[in-house]
N, C-alpha and C positions, 0 to 999 in steps of 0.2 A: 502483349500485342499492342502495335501501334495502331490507330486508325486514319484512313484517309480522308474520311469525314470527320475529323475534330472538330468541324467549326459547327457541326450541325447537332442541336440539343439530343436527348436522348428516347428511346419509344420504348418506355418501359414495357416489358411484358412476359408471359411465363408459357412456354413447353409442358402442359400438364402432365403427370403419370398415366396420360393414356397415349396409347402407340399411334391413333388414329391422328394425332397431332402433328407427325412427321413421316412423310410418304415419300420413297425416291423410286421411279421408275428407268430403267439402263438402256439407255438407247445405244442399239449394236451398231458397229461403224459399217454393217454392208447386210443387204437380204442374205437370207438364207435360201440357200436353189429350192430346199422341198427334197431333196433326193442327197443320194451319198452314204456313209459309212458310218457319219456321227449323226446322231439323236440328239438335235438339240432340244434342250426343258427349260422352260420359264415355269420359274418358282417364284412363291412371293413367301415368303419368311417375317415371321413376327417376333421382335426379343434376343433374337440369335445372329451371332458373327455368321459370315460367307465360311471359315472353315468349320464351322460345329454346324450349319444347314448341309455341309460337302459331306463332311463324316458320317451323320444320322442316314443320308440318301445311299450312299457307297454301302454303309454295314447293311441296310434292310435288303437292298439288290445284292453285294455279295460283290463287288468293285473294286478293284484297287486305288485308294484316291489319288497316286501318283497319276495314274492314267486320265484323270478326268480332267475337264478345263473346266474355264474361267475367264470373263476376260477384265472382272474390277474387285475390290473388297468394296464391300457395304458396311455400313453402322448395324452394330446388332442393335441397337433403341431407335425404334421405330418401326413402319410396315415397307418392307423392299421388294421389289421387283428386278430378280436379272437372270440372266443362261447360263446354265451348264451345260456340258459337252460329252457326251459317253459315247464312246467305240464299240458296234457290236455287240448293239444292247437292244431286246425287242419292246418297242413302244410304249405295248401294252401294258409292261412292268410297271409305266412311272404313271398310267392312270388308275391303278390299285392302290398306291401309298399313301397310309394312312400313319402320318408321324405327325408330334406334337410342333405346334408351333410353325406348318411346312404345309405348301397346297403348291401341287402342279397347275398351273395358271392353262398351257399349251404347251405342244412341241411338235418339230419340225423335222428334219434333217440338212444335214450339208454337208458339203466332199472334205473339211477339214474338220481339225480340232481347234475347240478357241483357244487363245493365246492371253495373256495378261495382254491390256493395251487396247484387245478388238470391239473397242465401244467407241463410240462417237461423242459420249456425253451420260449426262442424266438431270432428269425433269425432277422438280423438287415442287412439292405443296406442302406448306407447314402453317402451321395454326399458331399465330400468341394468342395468349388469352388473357384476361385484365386488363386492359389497353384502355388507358383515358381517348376522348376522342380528340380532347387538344392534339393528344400526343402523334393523330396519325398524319399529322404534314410535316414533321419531323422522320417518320417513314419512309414518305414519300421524298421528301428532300433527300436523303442518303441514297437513295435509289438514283436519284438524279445524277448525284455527283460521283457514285460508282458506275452509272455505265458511261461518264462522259472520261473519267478519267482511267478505267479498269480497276478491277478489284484488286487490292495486293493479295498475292499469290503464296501467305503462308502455309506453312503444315500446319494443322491445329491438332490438338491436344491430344485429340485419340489415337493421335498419329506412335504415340510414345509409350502407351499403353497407360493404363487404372493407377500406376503409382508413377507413370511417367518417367522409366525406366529403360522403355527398349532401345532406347542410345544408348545407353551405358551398355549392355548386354553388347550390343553392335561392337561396340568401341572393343569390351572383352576380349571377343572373338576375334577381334583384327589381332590384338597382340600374342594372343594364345594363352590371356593371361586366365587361366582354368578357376584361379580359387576367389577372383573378381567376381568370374562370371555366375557362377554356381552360387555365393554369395548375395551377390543381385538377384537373382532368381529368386530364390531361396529363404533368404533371412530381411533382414530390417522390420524383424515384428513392429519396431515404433512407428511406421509408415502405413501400418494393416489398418483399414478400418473394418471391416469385418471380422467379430473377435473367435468367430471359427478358425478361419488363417491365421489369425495373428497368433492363436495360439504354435499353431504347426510349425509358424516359421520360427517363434520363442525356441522351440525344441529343438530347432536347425542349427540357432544360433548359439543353444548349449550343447552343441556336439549332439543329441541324441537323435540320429536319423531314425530308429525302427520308431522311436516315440512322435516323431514326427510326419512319418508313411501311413502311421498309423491315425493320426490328428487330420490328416489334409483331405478337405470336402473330395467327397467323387466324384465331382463334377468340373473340377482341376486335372485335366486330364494330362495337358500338359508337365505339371509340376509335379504329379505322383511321376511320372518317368522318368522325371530329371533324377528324382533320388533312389528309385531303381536301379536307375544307372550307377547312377554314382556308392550306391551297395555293389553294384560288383564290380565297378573299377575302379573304386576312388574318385576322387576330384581330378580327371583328366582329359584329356582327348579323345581317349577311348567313351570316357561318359558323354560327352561330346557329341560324337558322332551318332549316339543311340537316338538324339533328338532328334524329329521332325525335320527334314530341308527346309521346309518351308516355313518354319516359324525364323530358323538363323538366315535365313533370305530376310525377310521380315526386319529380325534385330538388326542390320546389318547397314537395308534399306531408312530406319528410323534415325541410323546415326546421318545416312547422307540427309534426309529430312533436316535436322540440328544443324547442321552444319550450313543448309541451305538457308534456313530460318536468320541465323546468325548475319549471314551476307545480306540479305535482303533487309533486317534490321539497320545495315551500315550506312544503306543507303537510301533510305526508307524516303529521308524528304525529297528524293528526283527517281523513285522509283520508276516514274512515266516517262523520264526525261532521258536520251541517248547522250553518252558517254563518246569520246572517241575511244576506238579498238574494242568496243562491244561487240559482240555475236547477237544479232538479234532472230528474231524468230519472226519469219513470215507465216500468212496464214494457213499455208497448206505443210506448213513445219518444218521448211528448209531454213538453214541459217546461214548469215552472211555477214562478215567483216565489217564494221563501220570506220569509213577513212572520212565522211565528212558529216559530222554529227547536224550540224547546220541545215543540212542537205535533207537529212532524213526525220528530221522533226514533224517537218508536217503530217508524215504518213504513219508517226507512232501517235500524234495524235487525234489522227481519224481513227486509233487501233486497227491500224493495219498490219504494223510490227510491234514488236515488244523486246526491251533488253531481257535478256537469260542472266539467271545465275547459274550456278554450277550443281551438277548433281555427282560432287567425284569418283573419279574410277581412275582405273592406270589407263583405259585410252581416252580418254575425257578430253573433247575439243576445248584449247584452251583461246582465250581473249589477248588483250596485248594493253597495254598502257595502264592507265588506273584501275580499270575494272580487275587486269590481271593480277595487280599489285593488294586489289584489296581480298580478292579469294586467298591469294598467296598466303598473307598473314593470320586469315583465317585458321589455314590447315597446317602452320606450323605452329599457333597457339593452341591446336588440340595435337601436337606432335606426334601430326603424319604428314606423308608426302603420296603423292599421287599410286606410286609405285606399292603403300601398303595394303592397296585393296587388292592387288595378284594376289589371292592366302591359297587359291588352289582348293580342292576336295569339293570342289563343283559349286564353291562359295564366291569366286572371283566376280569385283565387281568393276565393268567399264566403264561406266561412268555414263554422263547424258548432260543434256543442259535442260534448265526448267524456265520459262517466261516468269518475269517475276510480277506479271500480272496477268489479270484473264478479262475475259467480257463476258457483261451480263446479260441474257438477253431474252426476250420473251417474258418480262416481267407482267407480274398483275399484284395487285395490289387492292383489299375488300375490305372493310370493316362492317361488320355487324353485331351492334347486341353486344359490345364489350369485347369482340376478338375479330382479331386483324387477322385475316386469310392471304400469305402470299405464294404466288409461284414463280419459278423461274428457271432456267434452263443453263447449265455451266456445262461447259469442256469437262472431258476426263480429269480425274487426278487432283481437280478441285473440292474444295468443301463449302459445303452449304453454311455449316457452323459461321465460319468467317462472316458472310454476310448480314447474319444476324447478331452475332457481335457489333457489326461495324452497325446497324439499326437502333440497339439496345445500349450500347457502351459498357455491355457488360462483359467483363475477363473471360467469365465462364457460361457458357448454353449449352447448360444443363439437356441433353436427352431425358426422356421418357424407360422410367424403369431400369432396373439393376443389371448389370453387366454380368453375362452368361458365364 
């Protein structure tokens, strides 16, 4: 990852192994009427991904989780705040639920179901701790110069999963290449740091599935199915298709992430600066053609607008001149073409454009006693991580606690 604040020294500091050190609350993009069909529930989850908090809530009520909404994923390390969406569920259910790690905050109702998307944002408070006091006008400087110039607009790392993987799997799936993907999944024990996995996947990668089904923690719920599957079909489509929608949505979703990452990389030193034949993003998210870059400079940099990179798909509004030319060879050096994301089987991906920066806003900034207190407030779709990278200088911000 590159930073936009290079020039500003770094603020060293650590995310302890306690959860309370990272708090994000989901701010929903519209009230809720009070009335209607769905039950909306604010939960606040501690340690656990948004689908292992969706699964635990579905199995104790007796729910199908396809039926249920959503409208963001959360970091499982840390304490999170957001809604879920049940159909024709009485209230009452979700003030008895007593599961680990999960507490019903409130709930409301509304005439819809949430949608991936239906949030407006989310509040962030996070704790470093260790923090010289020299170090905190270097904090503060970075702050400065991320919301004058916007944040760059990476995927960060969890985006790909624990071994950094779910592009590939994406990538798999696009080709239908089965014995990649199952592979990826499945095996590279030298990549396990946990040497319960790593044994299972050792045993995957010596051909011994049952010794393998048998090795894999239970609490991989994901991965025992893969090789269920694949005990009764083989490595193919059929196994495939046994998995979860929403995880190969997911894989799928990771490779456009990569792919976005890449582009935005390319262009990283004018990331704030408009191109001619860019699409840029205004603030209410409409997008428009740039014919005179000159023209429109001022108002990207008040962040008003923002150039897009590409989030591919087969209908994927496309750019024109360099910007087009530099996606182009993006997606013929990972040899695809717009058209490979049609795969069909309710996997097809159309594609979007992403701003390849955001604005920061509502920032604060504390120090007390050795730990810098900050908050701040980001658009959907954005990560907190990034910020504190770009604070710290460091590659990796480390979460709180072991990955569910």
């Amino acid at each position: 990852m590159r930073y936009a604040s290079v020039a500003v020294p770094p603020c060293r500091g650590l995310i302890k192994s306690v959860f309370e050190d990272f708090r994000v609350d989901e701010i929903p993009a519209y009230e809720f009427a009070g009335t209607g069909t769905h039950v909306m529930v604010q939960v606040e989850k501690t340690g656990i991904s948004t689908f292992e908090a969706l699964r635990r809530i579905c199995r104790e009520i007796g729910y199908p989780e396809r039926d249920a909404g959503y409208a963001g994923l959360k970091d499982a390390r840390g304490i999170t705040r957001q809604w879920f969406s049940f159909e024709h569920v009485d209230p009452a259910r979700f003030a008895k639920l007593e599961l680990p790690k999960l507490r019903v905050v409130a709930t409301t109702r509304h005439g819809n179901k949430l949608k991936r998307g239906h949030l407006r944002g989310n509040r962030f408070e996070i704790t470093l701790r260790d923090v010289a006091q020299g170090d905190v006008a270097h904090a503060r400087a970075t702050l400065d110069v991320l919301a004058r110039r916007g944040v760059p607009n990476w995927y960060d790392e969890q985006r790909f999963g624990r071994s950094g993987t779910n592009d590939a799997l994406g990538l798999a799936l696009l080709r239908s290449d089965w014995p990649a993907f199952f592979n990826t999944l499945l095996g590279n024990p030298e990549h396990e740091p946990n040497a319960a996995t790593r044994a299972a996947r050792q045993a995957w990668a010596d051909g011994n599935l049952a010794n393998a089904l048998e090795l894999w923690p239970h609490n991989q719920n994901l991965e025992r199915s893969a090789l269920k599957a694949v005990q009764d079909y083989g490595i193919s489509d059929k196994a495939a298709k046994r998995l979860p929608q929403k995880n190969k949505q997911f894989y799928l979703s990771a490779l456009q992430s990569r792919l976005f990452n890449i582009c935005l990389d390319r262009r990283f030193d004018e990331y704030d600066r408009v191109w001619p034949g860019d699409l840029c993003q205004k603030d209410n998210g409409a997008f428009f053609a740039v014919t005179d870059p000159a023209a429109e400079q001022p108002r990207a940099d008040a962040l008003e607008i923002s150039p897009t990179g590409p989030i591919f798909g087969f209908k994927m509004q496309q750019p024109s001149g360099p910007t087009q030319q530099l996606e182009a060879a993006v997606l013929a050096e990972a040899g695809l073409t717009l058209d490979s994301f049609d795969i069909g089987g309710g996997l097809g991906q159309k594609g979007d454009r992403r701003p390849y920066r955001f604005a920061l806003r509502d920032t604060a900034c504390e120090y007390l006693e050795g730990s810098l207190k900050l908050a701040f407030t980001l658009p959907k779709g954005c990560y907190a991580t990034i910020v504190l990278k770009e604070i710290t200088k460091q590659d990796s911000a480390e979460l709180p606690g072991d990955d569910d």
